[in-house]
C-alpha positions as a Markdown table, in Angstrom:
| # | Residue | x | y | z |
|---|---|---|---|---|
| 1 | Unk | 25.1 | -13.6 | 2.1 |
| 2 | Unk | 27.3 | -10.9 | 3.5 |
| 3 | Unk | 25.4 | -8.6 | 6.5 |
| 4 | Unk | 25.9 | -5.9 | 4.3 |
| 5 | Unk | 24.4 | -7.2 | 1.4 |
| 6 | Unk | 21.3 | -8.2 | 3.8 |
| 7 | Unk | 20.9 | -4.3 | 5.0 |
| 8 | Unk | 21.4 | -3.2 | 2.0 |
| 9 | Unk | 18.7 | -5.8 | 0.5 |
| 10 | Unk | 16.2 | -5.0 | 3.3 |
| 11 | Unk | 16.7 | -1.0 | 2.5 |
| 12 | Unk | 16.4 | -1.5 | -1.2 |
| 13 | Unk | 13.3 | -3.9 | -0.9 |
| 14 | Unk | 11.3 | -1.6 | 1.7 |
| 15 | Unk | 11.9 | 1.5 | -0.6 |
| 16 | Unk | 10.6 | -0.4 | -3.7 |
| 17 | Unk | 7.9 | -1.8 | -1.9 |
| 18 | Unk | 6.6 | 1.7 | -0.3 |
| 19 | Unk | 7.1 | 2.9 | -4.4 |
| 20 | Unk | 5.1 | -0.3 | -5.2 |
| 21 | Unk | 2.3 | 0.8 | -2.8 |
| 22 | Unk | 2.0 | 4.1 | -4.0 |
| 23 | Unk | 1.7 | 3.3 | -7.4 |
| 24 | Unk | -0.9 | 0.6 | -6.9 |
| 25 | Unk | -2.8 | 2.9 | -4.5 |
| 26 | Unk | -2.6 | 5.9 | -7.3 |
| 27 | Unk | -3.5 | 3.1 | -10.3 |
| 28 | Unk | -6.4 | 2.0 | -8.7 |
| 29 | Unk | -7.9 | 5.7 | -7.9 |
| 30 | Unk | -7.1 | 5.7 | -11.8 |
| 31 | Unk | -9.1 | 2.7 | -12.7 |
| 32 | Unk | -12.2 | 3.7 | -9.7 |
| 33 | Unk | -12.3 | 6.9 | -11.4 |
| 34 | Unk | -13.2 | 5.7 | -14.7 |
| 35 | Unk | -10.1 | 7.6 | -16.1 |
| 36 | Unk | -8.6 | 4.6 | -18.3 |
| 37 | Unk | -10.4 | 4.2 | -21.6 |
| 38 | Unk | -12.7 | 1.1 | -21.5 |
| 39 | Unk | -10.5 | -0.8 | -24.3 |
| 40 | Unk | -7.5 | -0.9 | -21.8 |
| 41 | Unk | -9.5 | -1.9 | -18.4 |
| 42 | Unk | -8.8 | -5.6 | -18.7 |
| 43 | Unk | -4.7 | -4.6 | -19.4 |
| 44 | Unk | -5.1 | -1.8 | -16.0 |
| 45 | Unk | -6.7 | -4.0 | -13.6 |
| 46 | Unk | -3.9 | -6.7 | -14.4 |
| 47 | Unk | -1.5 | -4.1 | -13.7 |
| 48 | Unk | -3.1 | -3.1 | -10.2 |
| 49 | Unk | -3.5 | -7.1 | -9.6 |
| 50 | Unk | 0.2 | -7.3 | -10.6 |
| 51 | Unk | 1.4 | -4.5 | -8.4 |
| 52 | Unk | -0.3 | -5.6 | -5.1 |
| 53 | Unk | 1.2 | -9.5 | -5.5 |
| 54 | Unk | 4.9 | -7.3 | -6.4 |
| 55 | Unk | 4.2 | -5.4 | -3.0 |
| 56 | Unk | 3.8 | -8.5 | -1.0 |
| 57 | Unk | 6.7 | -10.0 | -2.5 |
| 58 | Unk | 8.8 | -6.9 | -1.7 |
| 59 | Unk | 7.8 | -6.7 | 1.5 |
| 60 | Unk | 8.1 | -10.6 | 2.3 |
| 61 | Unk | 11.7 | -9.4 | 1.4 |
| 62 | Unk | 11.9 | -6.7 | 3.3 |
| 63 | Unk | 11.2 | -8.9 | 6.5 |
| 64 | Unk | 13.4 | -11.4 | 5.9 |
| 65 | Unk | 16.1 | -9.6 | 5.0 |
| 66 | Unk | 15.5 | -7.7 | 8.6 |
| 67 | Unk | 15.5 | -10.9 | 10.1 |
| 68 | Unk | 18.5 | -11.9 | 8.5 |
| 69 | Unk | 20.7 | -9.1 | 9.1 |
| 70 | Unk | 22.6 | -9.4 | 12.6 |
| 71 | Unk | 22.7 | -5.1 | 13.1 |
| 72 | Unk | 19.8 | -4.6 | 15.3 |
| 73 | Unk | 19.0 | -8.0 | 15.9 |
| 74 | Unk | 15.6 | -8.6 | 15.1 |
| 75 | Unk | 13.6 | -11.3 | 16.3 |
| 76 | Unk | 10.6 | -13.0 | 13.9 |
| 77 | Unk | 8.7 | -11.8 | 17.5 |
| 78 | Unk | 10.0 | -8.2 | 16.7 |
| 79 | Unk | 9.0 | -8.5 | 13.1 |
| 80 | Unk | 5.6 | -9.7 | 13.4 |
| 81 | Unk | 4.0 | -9.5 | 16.5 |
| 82 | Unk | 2.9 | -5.3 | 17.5 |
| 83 | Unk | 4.8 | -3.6 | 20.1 |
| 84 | Unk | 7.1 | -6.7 | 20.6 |
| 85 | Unk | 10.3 | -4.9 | 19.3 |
| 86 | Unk | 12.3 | -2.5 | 21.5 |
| 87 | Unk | 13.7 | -0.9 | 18.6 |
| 88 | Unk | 11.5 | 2.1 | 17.5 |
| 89 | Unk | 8.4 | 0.4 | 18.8 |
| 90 | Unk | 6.3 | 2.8 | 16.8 |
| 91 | Unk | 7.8 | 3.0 | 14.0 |
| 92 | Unk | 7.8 | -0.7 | 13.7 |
| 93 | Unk | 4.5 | -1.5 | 14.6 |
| 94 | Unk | 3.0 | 0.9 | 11.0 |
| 95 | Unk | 5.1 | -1.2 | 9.4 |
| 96 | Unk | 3.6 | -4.2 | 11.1 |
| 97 | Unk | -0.4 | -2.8 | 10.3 |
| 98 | Unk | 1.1 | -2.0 | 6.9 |
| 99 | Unk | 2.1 | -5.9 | 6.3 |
| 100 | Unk | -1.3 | -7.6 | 7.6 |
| 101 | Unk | -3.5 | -5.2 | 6.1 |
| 102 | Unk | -1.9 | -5.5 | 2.4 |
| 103 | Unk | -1.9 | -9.3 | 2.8 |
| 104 | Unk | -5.9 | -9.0 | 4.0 |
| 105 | Unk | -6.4 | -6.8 | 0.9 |
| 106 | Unk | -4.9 | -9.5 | -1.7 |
| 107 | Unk | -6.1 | -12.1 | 0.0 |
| 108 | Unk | -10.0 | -11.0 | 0.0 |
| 109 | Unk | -8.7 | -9.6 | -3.9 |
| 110 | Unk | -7.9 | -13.3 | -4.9 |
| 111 | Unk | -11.0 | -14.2 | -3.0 |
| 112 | Unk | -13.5 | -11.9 | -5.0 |
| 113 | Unk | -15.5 | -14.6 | -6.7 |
| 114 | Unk | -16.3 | -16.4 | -3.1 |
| 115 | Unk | -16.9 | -13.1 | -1.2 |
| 116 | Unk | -19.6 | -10.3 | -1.1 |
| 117 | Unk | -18.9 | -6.9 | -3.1 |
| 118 | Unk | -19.3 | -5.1 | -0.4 |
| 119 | Unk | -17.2 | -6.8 | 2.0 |
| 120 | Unk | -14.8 | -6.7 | -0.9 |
| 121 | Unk | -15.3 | -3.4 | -1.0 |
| 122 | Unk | -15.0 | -2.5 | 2.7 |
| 123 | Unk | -11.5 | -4.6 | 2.5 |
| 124 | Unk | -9.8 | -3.5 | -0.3 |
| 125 | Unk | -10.6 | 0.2 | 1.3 |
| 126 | Unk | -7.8 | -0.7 | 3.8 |
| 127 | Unk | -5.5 | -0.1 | 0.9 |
| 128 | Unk | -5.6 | 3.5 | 1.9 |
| 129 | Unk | -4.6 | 2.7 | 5.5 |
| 130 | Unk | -1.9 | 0.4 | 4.1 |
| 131 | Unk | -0.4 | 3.8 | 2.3 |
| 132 | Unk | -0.3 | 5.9 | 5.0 |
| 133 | Unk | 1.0 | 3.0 | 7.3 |
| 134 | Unk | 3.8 | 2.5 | 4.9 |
| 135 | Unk | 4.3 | 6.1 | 4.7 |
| 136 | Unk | 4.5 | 6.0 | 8.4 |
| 137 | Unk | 6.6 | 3.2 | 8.7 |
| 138 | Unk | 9.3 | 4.8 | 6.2 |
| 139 | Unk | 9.4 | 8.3 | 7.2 |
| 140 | Unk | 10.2 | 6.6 | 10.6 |
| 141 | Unk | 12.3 | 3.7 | 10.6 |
| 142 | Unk | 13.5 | 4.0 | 7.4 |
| 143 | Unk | 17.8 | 5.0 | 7.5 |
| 144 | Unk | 17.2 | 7.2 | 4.6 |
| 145 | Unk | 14.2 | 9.0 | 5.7 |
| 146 | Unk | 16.1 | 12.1 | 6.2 |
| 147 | Unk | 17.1 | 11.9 | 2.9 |
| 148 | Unk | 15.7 | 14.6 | 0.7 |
| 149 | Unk | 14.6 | 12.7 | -2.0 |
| 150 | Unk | 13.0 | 10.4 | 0.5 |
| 151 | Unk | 11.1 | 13.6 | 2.1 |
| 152 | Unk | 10.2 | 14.7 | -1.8 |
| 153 | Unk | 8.9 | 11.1 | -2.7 |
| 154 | Unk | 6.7 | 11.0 | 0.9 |
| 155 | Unk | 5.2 | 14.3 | 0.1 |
| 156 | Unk | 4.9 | 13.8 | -3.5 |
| 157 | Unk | 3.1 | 10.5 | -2.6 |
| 158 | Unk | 0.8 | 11.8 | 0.0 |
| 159 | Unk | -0.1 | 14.8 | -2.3 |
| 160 | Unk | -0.8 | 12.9 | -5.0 |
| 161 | Unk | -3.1 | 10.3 | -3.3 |
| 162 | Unk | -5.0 | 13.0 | -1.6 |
| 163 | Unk | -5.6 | 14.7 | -4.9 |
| 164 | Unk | -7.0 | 11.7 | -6.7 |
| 165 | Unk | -8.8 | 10.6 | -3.4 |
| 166 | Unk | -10.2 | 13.9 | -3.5 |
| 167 | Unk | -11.2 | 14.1 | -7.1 |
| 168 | Unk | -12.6 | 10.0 | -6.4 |
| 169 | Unk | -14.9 | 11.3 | -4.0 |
| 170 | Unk | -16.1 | 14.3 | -5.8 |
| 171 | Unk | -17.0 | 12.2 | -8.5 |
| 172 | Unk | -18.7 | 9.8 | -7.1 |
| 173 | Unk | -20.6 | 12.3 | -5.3 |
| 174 | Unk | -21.5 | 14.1 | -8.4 |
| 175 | Unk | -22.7 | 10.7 | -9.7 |
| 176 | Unk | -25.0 | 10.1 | -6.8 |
| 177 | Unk | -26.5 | 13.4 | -7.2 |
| 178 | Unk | -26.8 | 13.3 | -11.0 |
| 179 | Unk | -28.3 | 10.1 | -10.4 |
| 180 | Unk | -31.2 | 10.9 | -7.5 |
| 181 | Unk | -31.9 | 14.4 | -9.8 |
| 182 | Unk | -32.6 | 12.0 | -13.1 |
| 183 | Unk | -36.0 | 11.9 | -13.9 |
| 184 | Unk | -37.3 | 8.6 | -13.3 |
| 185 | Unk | -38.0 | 5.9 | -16.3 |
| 186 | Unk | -41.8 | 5.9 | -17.9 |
């Protein structure tokens, strides 16, 4: 491969996979709130399953297409371990978070069966830190973060999650009070 077509492949795979993580972060505020019809639950949580393995895949990409490309002159070191890159250390280092967190949330997702709920649970919560990480990570290190469709997308993104995330909460909270106010069983 050309070094163009490895900067353009890590650009085009790091976009996709932030679109990737937003949509899996907003599909599974969809399927938490109970707003899918019960009929289609099996076909939605496959798509949420489906999305988080395409995210790791795009960002697998994304890294080795960074390694790969000779422009900066990433090391493995400066792609995986924190702080190790001089290049926009911060910027680097969501990006960094971002990548171990998702692969702890699909990991301990595959692992449901062998694993408590709750620690499940507790886990797959990260996905929200993931988002903003990736969010992070693009708005800084991304080329095209000036962009402003890229500046649109972020804002649309981070407005959108924090609606649903919102409306999430609300509901279960109105669930917990329904709940303790229900008279007890005879």
């Amino acid at each position: 491969m050309t070094q163009e077509l490895w900067w353009y492949t890590a650009r085009a795979s790091g976009l996709v996979a932030w679109v990737v993580v937003t949509a899996s972060v907003v599909w599974g505020l969809l399927l938490s709130a109970r707003t899918l019809r019960p009929s289609r639950a099996a076909w939605a949580l496959d798509l949420h399953r489906y999305l988080g393995v395409l995210a790791i895949v795009l960002t697998a990409l994304h890294v080795v297409a960074i390694a790969f490309d000779e422009w900066i002159g990433f090391d493995w070191d400066d792609l995986l371990v924190p702080y190790a890159s001089a290049w926009r250390p911060a910027a680097v280092v969501w990006g960094i978070i971002a990548m171990y967190l998702l692969v702890a949330v699909e990991v301990t997702s595959l692992m449901i069966r062998w694993i408590s709920r709750a620690l499940w649970h507790a886990i797959h919560l990260l996905g929200f830190v993931v988002f903003g990480a990736v969010t992070a990570h693009g708005l800084m290190a991304g080329t095209d973060a000036d962009e402003p469709v890229m500046v649109a997308f972020a804002l649309g993104a981070v407005g959108l999650v924090g609606f649903l995330l919102v409306l999430r909460v609300s509901q279960a909270a109105r669930r917990r009070i329904t709940s303790e106010t229900r008279p007890a069983a005879a």
